[in-house]
C-alpha positions as CSV (number, residue, x, y, z in Angstrom):
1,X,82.9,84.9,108.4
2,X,86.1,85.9,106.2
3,X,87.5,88.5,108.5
4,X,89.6,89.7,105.5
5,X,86.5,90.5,103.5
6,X,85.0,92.3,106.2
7,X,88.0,94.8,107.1
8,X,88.0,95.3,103.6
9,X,84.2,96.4,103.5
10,X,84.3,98.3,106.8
11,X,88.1,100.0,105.4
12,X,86.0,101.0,102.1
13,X,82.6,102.1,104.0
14,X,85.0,104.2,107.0
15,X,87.2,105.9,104.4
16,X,84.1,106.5,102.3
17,X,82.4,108.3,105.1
18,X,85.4,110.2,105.4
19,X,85.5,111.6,101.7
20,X,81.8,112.6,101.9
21,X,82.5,114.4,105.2
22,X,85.4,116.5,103.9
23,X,82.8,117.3,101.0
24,X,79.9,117.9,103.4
25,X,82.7,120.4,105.2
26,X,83.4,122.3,101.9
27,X,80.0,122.8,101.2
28,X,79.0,123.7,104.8
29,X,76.1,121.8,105.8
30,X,75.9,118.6,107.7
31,X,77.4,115.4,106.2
32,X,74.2,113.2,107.3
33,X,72.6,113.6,103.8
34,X,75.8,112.4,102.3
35,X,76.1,109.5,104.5
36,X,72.4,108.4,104.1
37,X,72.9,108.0,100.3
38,X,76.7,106.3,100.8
39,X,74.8,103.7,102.5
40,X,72.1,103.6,99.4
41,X,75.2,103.4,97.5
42,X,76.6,100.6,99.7
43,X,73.0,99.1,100.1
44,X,70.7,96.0,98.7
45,X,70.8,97.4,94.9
46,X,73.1,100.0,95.1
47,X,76.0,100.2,93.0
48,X,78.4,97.9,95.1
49,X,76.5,95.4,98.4
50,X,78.2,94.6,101.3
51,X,78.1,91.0,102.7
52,X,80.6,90.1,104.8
53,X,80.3,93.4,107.5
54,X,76.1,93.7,107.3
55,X,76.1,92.6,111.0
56,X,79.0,94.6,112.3
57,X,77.3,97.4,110.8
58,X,73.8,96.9,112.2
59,X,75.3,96.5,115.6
60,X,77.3,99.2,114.7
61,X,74.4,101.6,114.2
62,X,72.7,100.5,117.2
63,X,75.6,101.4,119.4
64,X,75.7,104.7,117.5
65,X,71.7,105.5,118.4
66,X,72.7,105.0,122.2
67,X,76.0,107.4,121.8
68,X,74.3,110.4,120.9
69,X,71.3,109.4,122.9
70,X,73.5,109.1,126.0
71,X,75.6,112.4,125.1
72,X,73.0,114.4,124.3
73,X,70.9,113.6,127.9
74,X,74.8,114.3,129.7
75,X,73.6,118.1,128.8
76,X,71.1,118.1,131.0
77,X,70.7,117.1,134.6
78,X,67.5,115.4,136.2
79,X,66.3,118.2,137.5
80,X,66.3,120.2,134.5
81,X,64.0,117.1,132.2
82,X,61.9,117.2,134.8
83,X,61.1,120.5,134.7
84,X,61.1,120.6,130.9
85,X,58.3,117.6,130.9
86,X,56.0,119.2,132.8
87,X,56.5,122.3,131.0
88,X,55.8,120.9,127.8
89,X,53.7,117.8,128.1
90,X,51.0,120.1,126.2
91,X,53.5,120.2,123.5
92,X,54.5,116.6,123.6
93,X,50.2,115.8,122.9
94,X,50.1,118.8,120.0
95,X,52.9,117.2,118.8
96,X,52.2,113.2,117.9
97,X,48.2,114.3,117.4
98,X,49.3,116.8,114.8
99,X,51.8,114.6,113.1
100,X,49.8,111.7,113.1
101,X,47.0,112.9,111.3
102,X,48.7,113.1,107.7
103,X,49.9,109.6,108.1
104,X,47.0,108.0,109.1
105,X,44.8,110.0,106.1
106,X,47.5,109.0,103.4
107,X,46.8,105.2,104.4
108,X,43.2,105.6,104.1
109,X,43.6,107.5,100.4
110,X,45.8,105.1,99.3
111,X,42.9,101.7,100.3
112,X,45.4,100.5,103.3
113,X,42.9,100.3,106.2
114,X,43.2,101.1,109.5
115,X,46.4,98.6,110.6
116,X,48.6,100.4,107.7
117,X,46.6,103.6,108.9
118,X,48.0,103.2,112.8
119,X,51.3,102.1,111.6
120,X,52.1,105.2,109.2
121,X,50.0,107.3,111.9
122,X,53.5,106.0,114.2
123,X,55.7,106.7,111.1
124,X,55.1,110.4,110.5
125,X,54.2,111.4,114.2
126,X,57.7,110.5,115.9
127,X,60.7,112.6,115.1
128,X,64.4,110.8,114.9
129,X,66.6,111.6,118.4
130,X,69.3,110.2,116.7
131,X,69.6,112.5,113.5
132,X,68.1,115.6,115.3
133,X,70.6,115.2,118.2
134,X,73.7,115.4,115.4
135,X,72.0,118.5,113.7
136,X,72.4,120.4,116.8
137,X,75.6,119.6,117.7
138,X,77.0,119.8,114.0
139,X,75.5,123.9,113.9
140,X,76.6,124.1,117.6
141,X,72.7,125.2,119.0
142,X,73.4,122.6,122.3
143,X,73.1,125.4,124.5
144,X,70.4,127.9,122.1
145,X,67.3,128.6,124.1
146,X,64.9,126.4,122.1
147,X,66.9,123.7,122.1
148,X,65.3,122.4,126.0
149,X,61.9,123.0,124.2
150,X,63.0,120.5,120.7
151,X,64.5,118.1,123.5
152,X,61.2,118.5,125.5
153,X,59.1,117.1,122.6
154,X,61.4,114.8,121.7
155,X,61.6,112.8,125.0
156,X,58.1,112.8,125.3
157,X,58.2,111.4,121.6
158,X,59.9,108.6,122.8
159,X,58.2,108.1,126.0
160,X,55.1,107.7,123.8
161,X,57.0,105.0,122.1
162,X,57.7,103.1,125.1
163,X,53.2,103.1,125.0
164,X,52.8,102.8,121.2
165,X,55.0,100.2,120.3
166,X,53.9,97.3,122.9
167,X,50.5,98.5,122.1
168,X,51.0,98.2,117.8
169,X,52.8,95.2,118.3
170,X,49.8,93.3,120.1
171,X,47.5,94.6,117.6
172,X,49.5,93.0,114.9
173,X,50.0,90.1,116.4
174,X,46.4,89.5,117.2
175,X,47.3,89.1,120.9
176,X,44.3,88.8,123.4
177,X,43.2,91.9,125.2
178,X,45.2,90.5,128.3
179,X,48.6,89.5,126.8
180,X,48.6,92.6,125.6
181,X,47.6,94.6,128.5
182,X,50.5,92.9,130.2
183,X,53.0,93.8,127.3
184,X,52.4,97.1,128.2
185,X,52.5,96.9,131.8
186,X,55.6,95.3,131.8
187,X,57.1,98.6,129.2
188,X,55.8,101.2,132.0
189,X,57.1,99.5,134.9
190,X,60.5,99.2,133.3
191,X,59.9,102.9,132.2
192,X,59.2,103.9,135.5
193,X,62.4,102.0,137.1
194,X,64.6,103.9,134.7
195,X,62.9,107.3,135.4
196,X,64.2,106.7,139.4
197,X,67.1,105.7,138.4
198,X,67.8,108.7,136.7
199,X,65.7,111.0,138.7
200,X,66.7,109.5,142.7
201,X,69.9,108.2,142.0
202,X,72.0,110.8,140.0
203,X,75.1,111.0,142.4
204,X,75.2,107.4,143.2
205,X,75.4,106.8,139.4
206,X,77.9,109.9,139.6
207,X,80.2,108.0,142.0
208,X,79.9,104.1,140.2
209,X,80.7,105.9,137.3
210,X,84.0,107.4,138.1
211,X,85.5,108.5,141.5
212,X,88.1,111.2,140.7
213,X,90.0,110.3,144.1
214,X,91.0,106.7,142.9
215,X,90.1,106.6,139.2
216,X,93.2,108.8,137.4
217,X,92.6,107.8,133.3
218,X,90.0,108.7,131.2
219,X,89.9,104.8,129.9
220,X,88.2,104.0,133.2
221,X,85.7,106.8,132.7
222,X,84.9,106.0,129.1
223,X,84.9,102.1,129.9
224,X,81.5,102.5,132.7
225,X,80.0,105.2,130.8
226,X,79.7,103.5,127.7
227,X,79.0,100.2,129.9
228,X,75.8,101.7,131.8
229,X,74.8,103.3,128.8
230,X,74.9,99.6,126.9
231,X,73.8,97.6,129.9
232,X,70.4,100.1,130.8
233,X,69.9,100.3,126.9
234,X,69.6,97.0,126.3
235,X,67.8,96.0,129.3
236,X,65.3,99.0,128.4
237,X,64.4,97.0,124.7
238,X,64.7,93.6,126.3
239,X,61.5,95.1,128.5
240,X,60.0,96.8,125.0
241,X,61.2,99.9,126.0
242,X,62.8,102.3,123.7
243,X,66.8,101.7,124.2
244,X,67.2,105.6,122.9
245,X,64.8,106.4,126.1
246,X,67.3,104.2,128.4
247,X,70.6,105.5,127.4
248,X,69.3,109.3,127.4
249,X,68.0,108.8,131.2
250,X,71.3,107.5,132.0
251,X,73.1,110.7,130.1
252,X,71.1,112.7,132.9
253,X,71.5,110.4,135.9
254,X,75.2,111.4,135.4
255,X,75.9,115.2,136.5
256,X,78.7,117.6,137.1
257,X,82.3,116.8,136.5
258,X,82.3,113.5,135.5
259,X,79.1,114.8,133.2
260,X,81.9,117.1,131.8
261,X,84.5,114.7,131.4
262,X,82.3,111.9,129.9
263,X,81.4,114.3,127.2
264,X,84.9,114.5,126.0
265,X,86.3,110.8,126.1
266,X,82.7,109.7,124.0
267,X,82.6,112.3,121.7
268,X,85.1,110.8,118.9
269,X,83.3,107.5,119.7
270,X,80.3,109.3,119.2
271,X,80.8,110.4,115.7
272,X,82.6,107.1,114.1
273,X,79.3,105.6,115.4
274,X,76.6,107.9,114.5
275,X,78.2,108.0,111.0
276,X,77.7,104.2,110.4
277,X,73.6,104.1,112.0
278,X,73.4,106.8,109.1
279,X,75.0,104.5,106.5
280,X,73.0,101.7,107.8
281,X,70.0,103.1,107.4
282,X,70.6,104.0,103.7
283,X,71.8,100.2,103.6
284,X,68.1,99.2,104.1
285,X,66.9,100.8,101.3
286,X,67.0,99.5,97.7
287,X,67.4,102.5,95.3
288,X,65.0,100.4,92.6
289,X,61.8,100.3,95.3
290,X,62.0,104.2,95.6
291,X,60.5,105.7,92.2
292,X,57.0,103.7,92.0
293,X,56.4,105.5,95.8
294,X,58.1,108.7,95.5
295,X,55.3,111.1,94.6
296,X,52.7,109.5,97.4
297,X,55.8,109.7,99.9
298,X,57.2,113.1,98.7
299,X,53.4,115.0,99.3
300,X,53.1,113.4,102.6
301,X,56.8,114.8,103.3
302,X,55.3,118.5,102.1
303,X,52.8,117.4,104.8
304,X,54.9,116.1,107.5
305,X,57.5,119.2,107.6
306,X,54.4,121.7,107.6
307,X,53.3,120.2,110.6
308,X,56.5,119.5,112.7
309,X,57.2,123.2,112.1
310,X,54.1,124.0,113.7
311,X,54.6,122.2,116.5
312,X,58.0,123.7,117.0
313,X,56.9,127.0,116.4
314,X,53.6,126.3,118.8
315,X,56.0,124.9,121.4
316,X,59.2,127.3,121.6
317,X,56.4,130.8,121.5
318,X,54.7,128.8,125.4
319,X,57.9,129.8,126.4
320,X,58.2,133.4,124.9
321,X,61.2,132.2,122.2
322,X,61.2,135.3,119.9
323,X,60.4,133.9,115.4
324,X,63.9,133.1,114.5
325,X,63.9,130.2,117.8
326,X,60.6,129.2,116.8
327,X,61.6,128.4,113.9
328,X,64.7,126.9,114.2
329,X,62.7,124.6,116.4
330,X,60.6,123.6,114.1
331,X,63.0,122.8,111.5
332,X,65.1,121.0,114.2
333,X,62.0,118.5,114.5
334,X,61.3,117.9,110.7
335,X,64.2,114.8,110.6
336,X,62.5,111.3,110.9
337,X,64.8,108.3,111.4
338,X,65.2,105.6,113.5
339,X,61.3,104.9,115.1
340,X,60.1,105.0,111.7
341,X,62.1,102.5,110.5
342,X,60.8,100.3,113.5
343,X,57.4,100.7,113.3
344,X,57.3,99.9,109.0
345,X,59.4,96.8,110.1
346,X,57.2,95.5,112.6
347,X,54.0,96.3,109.9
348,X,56.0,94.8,107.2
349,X,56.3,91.5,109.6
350,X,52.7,91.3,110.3
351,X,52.5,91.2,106.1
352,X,49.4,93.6,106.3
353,X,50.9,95.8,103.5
354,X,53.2,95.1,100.7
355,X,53.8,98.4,99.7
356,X,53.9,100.3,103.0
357,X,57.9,99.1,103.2
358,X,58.9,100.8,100.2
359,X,56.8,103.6,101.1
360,X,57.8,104.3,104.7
361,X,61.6,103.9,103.6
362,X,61.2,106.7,101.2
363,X,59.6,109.0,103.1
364,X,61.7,108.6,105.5
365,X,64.9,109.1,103.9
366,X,63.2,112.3,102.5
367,X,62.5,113.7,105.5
368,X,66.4,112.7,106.8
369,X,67.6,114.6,104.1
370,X,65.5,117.6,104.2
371,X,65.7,117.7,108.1
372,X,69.6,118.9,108.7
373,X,68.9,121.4,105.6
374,X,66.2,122.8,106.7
375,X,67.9,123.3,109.8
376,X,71.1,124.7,108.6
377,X,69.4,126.9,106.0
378,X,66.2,128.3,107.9
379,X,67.7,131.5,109.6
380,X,70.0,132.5,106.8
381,X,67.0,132.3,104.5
382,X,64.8,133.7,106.8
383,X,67.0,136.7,107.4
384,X,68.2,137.0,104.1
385,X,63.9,137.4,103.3
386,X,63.6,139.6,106.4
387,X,66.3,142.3,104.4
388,X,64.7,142.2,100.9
389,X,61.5,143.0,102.0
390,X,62.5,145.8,104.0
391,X,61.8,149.0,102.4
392,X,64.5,151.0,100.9
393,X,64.5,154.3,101.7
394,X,65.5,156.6,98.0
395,X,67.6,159.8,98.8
396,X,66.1,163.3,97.1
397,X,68.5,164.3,94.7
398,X,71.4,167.2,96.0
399,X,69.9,170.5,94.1
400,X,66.1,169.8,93.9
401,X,64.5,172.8,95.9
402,X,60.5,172.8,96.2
């Protein structure tokens, strides 16, 4: 590997990202739409391919899914998911049934059969943790009351996952009913280890994490943070468990102070990283495979944002949210990223569907796009509507006498 090559490409990519933040800034909406089509820019027929950092950058974007995975679940303690799943399992169903059902009809439509029809069914049913986790700390709705409810459904998303994806992946491979059976034995028991981990063990992790009586820096703190977070992550996917699911868990295991104080050293960390999975994902893409599918994928996107903002709005009124949380928690789950991408790349290996690749990669760069501005535009809209259609009340004119 030429390392000068490559801090050239990463120097170019880094300061890029930077210019198309200050612009996202200036406008005053989130900068993920910007860095989704720097990386088509960047990408495999864009206007300028990288070579020589591809793998930093896929590692890169890894890491950055566990970072915002890992400081969005230091928000919340153990006690509080809990609470939340049980409250909102019924959500969690409504949710992939509902979303499902436009992916697996647009296979069908289009002659794909029912593998293609079970893989886009996974595509459009699962929103991205990574991208929605940035939208609401970029408009600052961490601590809004429907946010527990969007986290809610999002968890149980990717708990799901942990099901689906050892499940698809036997189906594709043509595994016997008992290879496969184990598969996914093997994804709940891990699943279940890192649930007592995070549920049993919370001040144990606390302490091996960072004793304030002999730990004085903040490098120490930010070193076994990130550390767990990697280490449980990766362990997590080694089992085929979702590595999002692992480093979330751990965000929670971790609770009061040093919750507090991990929040600050991984933030800047946090945002180089989740920057570059963004780019990466638009590397992926080739800009010349998007206009055959772009109608197909764009109506299924009309579809896909109609149905996620049911489900927020369905999920955030259980809990007696008033119309403006509803719907910012429905526009909060519209984003789909990162599971997506999976799923279309594990089809795409089988070979069952030329086309679906192309496909799945633009709808799901749609639905990045229009995810952070629907969520940054819904309640100015909404209460810009909310005004105009009020009725204007006309004054009688000084003088007039009946």
């Amino acid at each position: 590997m030429d390392t000068a090559t490559t801090l050239l490409e990463l120097g170019a990519v880094l300061f890029t990202l930077g210019v198309l933040g200050h612009i996202a800034n200036i406008i005053g909406i989130s900068p993920i739409p910007f860095f989704l089509l720097g990386g088509l820019a960047f990408g495999r027929g864009g206007l300028l391919a990288l070579h020589a950092s591809e793998e930093f950058i896929e590692l890169g974007a890894e890491i950055g899914v566990v970072l915002l995975l890992l400081t969005l679940g230091l928000e919340y303690t153990a006690r509080e998911l809990l609470a939340g799943l049980r409250q909102h399992a019924p959500a969690g169903a409504v949710d992939l049934t509902l979303n499902a059902v436009p992916g697996v009809v647009a296979a069908f439509l289009l002659g794909w059969g029912p593998l293609a029809a079970l893989v886009l069914g996974g595509v459009t049913a699962v929103s991205s943790s990574g991208i929605i986790a940035k939208v609401l700390d970029d408009l600052g709705r961490v601590g809004n009351r429907e946010t527990p409810v969007v986290l809610s459904v999002l968890v149980l998303e990717d708990l799901a996952m942990a099901v689906y994806l050892p499940v698809l992946t036997a189906v594709l491979a043509h595994q016997t009913l008992a290879r496969g059976g184990l598969t996914l034995a093997v994804a709940l028991g891990a699943l279940v280890a890192v649930f007592v981990l995070a549920l049993g063990f919370g001040d144990t992790v606390s302490r091996i994490v960072y004793d304030p009586r002999t730990d004085r820096n903040n490098e120490v703190l930010l070193l076994r943070v990130l550390g767990l977070a990697l280490l449980v992550a990766g362990a997590a996917q080694k089992l085929q468990v979702s590595a999002a699911v692992g480093a979330f868990l751990v965000g929670i295991a971790v609770s009061g102070p040093v919750a507090e104080g991990a929040r600050e050293v991984l933030s800047p960390l946090r945002d180089l990283f989740a920057a570059v999975f963004f780019v990466f994902f638009g590397l992926e893409t080739s800009p010349a495979e998007l206009p055959p599918v772009l109608l197909a994928a764009s109506l299924l996107a009309v579809a896909g944002v109609g149905t996620k903002i049911l489900t927020g709005w369905w999920a955030a009124r259980r809990v007696g949210i008033g119309p403006m949380g509803r719907l910012r928690a429905g526009t909060a789950l519209v984003a789909r990223g990162e599971f997506s991408i999976v799923i279309a790349g594990l089809a795409i290996s089988a070979g069952i569907e030329p086309r679906l690749g192309p496909f799945a990669a633009c709808y799901v760069l749609i639905m990045a796009i229009v995810g952070p501005l629907a969520a940054r535009v819904v309640e100015p809209v909404t209460r810009a509507v909310v005004r105009r259609s009020r009725p204007r009340v006309v004054a009688e004119p000084r003088g007039r006498r009946s």
